[in-house]
N, C-alpha and C positions, 0 to 999 in steps of 0.2 A: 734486315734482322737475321740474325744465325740462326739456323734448325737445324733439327738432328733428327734421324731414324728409330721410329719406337715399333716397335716389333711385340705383336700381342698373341699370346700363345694360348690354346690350340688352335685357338682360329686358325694363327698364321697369317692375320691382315697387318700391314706393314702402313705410316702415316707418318707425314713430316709433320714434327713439330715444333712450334717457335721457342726458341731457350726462355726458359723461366714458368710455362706452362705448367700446371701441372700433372699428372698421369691422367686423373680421372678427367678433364676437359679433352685431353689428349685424346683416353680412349670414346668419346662421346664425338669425338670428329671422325673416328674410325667407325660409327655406327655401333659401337659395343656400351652397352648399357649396365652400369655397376649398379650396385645396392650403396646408396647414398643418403639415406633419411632426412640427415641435416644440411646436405644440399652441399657437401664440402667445404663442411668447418672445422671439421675433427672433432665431433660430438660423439657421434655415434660407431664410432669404429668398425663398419659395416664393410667399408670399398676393403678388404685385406688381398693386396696381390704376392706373388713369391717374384723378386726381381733375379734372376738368372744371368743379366749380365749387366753391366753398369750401375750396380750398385754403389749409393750412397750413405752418408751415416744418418741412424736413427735418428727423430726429433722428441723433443722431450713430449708432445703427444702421442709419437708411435708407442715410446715407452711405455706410455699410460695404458693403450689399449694391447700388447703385445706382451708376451709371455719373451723373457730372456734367450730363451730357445729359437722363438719363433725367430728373435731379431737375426741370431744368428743363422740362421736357414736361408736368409732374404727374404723373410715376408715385411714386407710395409704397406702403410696405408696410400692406398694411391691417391687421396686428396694432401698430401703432404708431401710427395716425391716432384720435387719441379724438373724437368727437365733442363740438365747440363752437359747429358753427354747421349750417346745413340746409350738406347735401352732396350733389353729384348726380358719380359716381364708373364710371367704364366697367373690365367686367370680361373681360380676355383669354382665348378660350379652354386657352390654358397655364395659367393662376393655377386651372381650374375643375378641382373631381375629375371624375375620367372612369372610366370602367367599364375594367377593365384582365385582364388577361389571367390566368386564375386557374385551377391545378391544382384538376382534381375526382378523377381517379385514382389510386388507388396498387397498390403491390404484393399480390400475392388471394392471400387461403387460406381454402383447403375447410375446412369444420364441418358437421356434420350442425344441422339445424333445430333445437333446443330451449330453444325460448324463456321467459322471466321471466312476460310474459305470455300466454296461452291464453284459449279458447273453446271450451264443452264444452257443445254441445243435450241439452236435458233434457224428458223427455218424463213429469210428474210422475203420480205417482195424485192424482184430486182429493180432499181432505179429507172425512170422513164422522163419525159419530156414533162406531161403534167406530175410527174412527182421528185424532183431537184432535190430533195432533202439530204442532209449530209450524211457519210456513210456513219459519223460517231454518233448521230440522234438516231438514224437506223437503228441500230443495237440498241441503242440507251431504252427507245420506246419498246424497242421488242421484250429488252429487260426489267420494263416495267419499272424504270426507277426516275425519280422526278429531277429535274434538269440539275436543281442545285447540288443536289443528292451525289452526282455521277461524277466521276474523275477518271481521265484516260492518259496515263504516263505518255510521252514523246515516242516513247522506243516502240510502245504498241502503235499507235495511231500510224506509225512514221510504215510497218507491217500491212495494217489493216485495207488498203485500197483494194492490194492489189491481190491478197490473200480473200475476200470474200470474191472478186470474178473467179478468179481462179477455182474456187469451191461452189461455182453459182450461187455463192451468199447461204450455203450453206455448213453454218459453223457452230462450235459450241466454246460458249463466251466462259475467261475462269476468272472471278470475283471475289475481291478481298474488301471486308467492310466497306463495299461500297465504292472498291477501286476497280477497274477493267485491269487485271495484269495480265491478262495474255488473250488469245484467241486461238483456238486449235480447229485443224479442219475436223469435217462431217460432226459425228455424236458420238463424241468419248465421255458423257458422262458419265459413266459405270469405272470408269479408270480417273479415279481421283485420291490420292492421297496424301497422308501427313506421319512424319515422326515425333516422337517425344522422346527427349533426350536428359535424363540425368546426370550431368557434368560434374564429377565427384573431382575430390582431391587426390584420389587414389584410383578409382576406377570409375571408366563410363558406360551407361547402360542407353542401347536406345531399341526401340518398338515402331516397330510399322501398325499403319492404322489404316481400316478404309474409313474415310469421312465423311461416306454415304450413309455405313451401319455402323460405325465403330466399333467393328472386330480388328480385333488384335490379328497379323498374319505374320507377323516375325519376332525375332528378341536377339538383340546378338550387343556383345560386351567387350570391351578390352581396359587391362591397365592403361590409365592415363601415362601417355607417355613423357610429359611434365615431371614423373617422381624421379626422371632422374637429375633434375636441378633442384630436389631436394623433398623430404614427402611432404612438408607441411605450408600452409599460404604466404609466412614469412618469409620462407626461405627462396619462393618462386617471386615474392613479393622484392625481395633486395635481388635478385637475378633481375630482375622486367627495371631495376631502377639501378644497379650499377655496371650491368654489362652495357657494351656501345647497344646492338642487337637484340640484346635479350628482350625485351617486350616482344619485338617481330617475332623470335625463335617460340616463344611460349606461345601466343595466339597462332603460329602455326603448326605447334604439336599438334592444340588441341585440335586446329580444324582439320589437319590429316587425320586424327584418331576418327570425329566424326566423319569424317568422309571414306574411311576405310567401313566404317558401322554402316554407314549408308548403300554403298554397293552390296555387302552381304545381304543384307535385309533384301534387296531389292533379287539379288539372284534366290535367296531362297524362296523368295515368295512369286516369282517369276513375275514380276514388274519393272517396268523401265524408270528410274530414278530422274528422269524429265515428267516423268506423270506422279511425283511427290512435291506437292507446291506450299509445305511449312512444315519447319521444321523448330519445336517449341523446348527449348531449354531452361532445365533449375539447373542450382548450384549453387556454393556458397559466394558471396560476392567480391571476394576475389575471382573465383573460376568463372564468374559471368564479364566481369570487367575485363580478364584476358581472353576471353572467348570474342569480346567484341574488340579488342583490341585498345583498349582503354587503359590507360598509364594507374593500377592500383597500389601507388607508391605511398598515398594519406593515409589507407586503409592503416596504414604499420606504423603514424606515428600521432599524438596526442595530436586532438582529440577523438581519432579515429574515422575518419568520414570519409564515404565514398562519392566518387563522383556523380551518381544518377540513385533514386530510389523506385521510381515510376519502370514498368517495365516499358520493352521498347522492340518496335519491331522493323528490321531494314533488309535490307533486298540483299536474296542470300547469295546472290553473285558477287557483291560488293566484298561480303565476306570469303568470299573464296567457296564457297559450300556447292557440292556438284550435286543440287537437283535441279528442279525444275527454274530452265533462264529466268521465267516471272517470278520465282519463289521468294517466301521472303524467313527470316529468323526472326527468331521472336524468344524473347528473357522477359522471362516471370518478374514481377516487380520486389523490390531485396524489402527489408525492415531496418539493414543498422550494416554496419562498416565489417560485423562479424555476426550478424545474425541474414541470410543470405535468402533469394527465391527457392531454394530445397526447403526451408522451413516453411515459407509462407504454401508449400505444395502439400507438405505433411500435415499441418491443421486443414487445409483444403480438402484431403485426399479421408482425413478421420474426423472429418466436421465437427472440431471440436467448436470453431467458429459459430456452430448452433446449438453447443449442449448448454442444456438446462445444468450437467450435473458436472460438478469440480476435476479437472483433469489436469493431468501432466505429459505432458509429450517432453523426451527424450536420447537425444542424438549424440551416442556416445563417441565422443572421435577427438581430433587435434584440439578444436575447439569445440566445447562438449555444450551444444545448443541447446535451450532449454525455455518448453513454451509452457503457461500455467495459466489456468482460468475457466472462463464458461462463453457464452453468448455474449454476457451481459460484459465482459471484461475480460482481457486475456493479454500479458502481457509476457516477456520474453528478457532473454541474458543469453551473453556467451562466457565461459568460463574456460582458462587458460588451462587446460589440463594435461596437453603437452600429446608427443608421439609417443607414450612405452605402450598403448595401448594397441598399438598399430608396429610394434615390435621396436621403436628406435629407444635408442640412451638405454638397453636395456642389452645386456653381455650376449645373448645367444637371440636375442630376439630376432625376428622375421618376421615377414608377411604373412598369410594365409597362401602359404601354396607350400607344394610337392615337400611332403619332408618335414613339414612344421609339428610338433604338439599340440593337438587343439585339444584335448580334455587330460583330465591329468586324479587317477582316484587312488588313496590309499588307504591300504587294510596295513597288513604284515606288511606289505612294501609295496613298490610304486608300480602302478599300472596305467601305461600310456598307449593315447590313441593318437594315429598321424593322420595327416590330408594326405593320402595317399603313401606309395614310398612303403619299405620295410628299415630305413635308415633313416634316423634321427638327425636331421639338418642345424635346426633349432627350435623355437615357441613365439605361436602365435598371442596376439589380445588375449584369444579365450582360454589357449594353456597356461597363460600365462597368470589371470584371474584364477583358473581353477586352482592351479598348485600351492597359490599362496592361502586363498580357503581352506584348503586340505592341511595345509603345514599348520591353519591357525586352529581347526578343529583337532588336529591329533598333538598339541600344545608345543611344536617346534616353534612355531614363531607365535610373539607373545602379544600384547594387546598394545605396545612401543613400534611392535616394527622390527623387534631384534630379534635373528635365528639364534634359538638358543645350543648352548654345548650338549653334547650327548648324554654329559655327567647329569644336565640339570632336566633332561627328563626323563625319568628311572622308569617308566612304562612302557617305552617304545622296545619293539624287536630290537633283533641284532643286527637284521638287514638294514632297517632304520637308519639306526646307531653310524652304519658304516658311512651312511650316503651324507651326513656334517662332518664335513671337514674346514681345517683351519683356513682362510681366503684374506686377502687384502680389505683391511678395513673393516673384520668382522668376521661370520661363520657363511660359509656357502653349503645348498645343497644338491649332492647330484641326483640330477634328473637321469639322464642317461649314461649310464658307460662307456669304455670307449669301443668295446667291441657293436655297441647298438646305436653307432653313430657313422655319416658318410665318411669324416674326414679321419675318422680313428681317433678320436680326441674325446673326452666326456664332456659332457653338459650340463652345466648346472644354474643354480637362482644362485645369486649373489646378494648380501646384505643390501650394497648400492641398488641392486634393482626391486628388492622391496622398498627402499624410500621412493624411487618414481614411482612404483604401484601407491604408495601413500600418496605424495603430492597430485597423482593425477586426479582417483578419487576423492580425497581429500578438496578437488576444486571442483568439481559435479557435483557431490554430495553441501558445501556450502553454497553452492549456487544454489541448490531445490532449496536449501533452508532460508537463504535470502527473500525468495520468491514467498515463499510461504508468509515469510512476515511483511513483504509488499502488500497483501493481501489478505490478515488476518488470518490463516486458517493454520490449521495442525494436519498431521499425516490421516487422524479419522476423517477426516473434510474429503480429502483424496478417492475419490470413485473410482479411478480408473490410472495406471501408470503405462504408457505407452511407449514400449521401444524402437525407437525406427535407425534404418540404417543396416547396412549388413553386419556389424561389431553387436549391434543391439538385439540381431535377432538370432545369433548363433550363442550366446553368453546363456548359463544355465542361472535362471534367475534367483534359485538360494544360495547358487555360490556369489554373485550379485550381494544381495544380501550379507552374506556371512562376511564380508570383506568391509562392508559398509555404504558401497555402491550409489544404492537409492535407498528411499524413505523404509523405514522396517513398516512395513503393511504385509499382507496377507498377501500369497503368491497369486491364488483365483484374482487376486485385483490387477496383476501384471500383464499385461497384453501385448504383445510381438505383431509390430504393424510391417513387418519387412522394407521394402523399399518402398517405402508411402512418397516419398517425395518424382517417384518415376510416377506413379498413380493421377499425384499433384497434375504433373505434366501432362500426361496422356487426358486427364478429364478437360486442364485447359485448352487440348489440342480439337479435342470433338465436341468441347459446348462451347459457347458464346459466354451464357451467363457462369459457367464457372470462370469464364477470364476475369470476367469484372469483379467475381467476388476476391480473384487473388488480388485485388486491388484495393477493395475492401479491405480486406487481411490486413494488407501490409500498412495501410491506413490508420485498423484499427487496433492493431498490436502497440502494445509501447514497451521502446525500449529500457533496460534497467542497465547502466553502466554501474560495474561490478567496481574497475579499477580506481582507486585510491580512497573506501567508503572503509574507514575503522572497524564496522561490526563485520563485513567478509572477511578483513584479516583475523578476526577473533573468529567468527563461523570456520574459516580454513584450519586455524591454528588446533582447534577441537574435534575437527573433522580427518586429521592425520592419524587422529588413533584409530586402533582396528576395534569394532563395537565387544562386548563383551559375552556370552552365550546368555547372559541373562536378557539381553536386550533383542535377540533373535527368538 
């Protein structure tokens, strides 16, 4: 097959690639990672390169996402530009992923230490004439576990002769529910650890753990590097089922990600990543099913079902995972095809599993998870609420990093705060939420969803006044200037991106109302609303409100649980009995399928309006 030379600027990394490719898989073999939300379908018009040489003619979707000018300059969408000729293409730093801002905390609860796995020094008698006994019932008796009890894998036993002479039978045995996975010389019980890993769609969090005391000694994160096949689980969901590789490429991002997480933890806590022997993973159940490497291609089509619900634990060498050779992984057990082990960690982590009193736990994100109930009953939804919340399908949106707007307040005129940066990139979830609060409080945008004209609201300043101007498909408003922006360009909300802010909300806020009448109650019934997630804990919860977000209650009743689903994980990694109850959980949760029930189309349909001041 013919290739040609694509030349990426400023790197300056130079890649052959096969004719008909296209730029953004192109640059993705060169190791350079674009902003791609929709996974390169031309949704989201994020990948924008300048082609410098080799230029081709625009597509009728560059068109869509590209300013006339732009086309003329060479800027095109590199999930659109296929490769037919050598191309040399400059890459802005807005089109690049960038390290972004990422929940590692959530809400704590105490458990006494008892952990899955253990380490127990054994100080053997050596074998003699009157005592023949086998070296694996040696241990077993020393270990005090009853015959049927004990299991010894091949790979240890096949170790173990020669390794207790060697040590004069003096070793310390490391035990998993009752399995021997390994044997270390002398007494390193004091050196025994575990990770807990939150396997996000966007970012992974993981924590080192002693599972002697269960203190925490490390925390370290990085963007999942999976968002560059696309940000959301569909999108990695048709990668893993129509590239030849792609399932391989995915379950090896993520196990590189955790295995880059896993060294660091281990240098900063100054432990050796052979003395971490479990490593206990949530996530949603796509991110579990690729994490084990499990084809999640049902998950995405009617009737939604995944392959496994039961959580599952296998030997982390198998997986690829560089700790401890005996080690083993271990995935929380999921509820539903899009209701995943991060939820079942997040009732775990906020024991909602045992409240007496009515609660809602909710995970605002791609698919915007939602748990409701008490003790007595507690059942769950996913709702289709889309990426603008996470910055995709939306004109200037972005991630949470370097440059983004994340709060947005107006008096006389507009006053923004950035993640860092003194130039304006684009808007994060929460800038994003806020601005359109703000436009709906100072009556720019109306209770439709339409930015109104300057003419039709005769209150506002002059600064105001200037920032609506005329846009495709309606009125837009500038956020930033172009002098208070990186690329010299302004920024603005666009009509379009208030309807994704409608549609998204608009499927959260129908789901809570669904549930509500799964269950008879009203918003007074509601004790407690819990936000989990990093989107949920960074969102200011009467701009929440004022947009329509969640139930109109009272803000003291809003509680920011941060990353309860890393929490989930960490309690399953150092108790026993909270494994089982995630088991429990996932057991006793039922799910509520949203897709094709008449009353959520009518709940969504009602839920697109922005509430009115009287209802806040």
């Amino acid at each position: 097959m013919k290739s040609y030379r694509v030349l990426f600027q400023p790197d300056g990394r130079t890649v052959d690639a096969a004719e008909g490719v296209t730029l953004l898989e192109a640059a993705r073999r060169a190791g350079i990672h674009l902003n791609s939300p929709c996974g390169g379908n031309g949704v989201c018009g994020n990948c924008k390169v300048q082609i410098t040489d080799g230029l081709a003619s625009a597509t009728d979707v560059e068109r869509e996402h590209l300013r006339e000018n732009e086309l003329e300059q060479g800027w095109r969408l590199a999930c659109q530009v296929h490769v037919t000729d050598d191309i040399t293409c400059l890459i802005p730093d807005e089109t690049r992923l960038s390290d972004q801002k990422i929940l590692e905390a959530g809400t704590e609860r105490a458990v006494e230490p008892d952990p899955i796995v253990t380490k127990q020094h054994l100080k053997l008698a050596a074998p003699a004439l009157p005592d023949q006994k086998a070296d694996a019932d040696r241990v077993r008796e020393a270990m005090q576990v009853l015959p049927g009890k004990f299991r010894i894998p091949l790979h240890v036993l096949k170790g173990l002769p020669k390794l207790l002479r060697d040590q004069d039978f003096d070793v310390t045995a490391v035990a998993s529910d009752g399995e021997l996975i390994g044997i270390t010389p002398g007494d390193t019980t004091s050196n025994c650890f575990g990770v807990a890993a939150d396997v996000g769609t966007t970012t992974v969090v993981g924590t080192l753990l002693n599972l002697n005391t269960g203190q925490e000694l490390a925390v370290a994160s990085r963007t999942n590097p999976q968002v560059a096949y696309g940000d959301d689980v569909v999108s990695r969901i048709d990668y893993a089922g129509t590239e030849k590789e792609g399932l391989g490429v995915l379950h090896a991002k993520v196990v590189g990600c955790l295995n880059e997480i896993v060294h660091e933890l281990a240098s900063r806590a100054h432990v050796h990543a052979s003395e971490i022997y479990e490593l206990v993973a949530v996530g949603n159940t796509t991110m579990m099913h690729l994490l084990l490497g499990v084809n999640p291609f049902a998950i995405a089509q009617a009737p939604y079902v995944s392959a496994y619900r039961q959580g599952r634990s296998v030997a982390s060498a198998e997986m690829g995972l560089k700790i401890a050779r005996c080690g083993r992984l271990t995935v929380l057990p999921n509820v539903a095809g899009f209701v995943g082990a991060d939820t079942v960690a997040v009732v775990l982590a906020t024991e909602m599993h045992t409240s007496n009193e009515l609660k809602l736990a909710v995970d605002i994100g791609t698919n915007g998870e939602i748990v409701m109930g008490t003790a007595e009953q507690l059942i769950a939804c996913s709702t289709a609420a889309g990426p603008a919340f996470e910055g995709a399908r939306i004109k200037f949106g972005m991630r949470a990093a370097t440059g983004a707007i994340e709060s947005v307040d107006i008096s006389d005129d507009v006053h923004l705060e950035l993640i860092e940066g003194d130039k304006v990139i684009g808007m994060c979830g929460t800038g994003l939420i806020d601005v359109v609060a703000e436009l709906l409080r100072v009556g720019i945008i109306d209770e439709t969803g339409r930015i109104l004209a300057a003419t039709n609201v005769p209150s506002l300043s002059e600064a105001l006044r200037k920032r609506i101007q005329s846009g495709n498909g309606g009125n837009d408003f500038v956020l930033a200037r172009a002098d208070e922006t990186q690329n010299g360009e302004p920024v603005y909300l666009t009509q379009r991106d208030v309807r994704e802010v409608q549609l998204a909300k608009g499927a959260i806020f129908a789901g809570v109302q669904l549930m509500k009448k799964e269950l008879d109650v009203t918003d007074d019934d509601i004790a407690e609303v819990l936000l989990a997630g990093a989107f949920g804990n960074y969102i200011r919860p009467e701009r929440a409100l004022r947009i329509g977000l969640l139930p109109d209650i009272a803000l003291e009743r809003i509680r920011f649980v941060g990353n309860a689903a890393s929490t989930g994980a960490k309690l399953s990694l150092i108790n026993r009995a909270c494994r089982s109850q995630s088991e429990e959980i996932s057991e006793h949760i039922r799910y509520v399928e949203l897709a094709g029930r008449p009353d959520f189309q009518t709940a969504f349909s009602d839920a697109m309006l922005f509430p009115t001041p009287r209802r806040l």
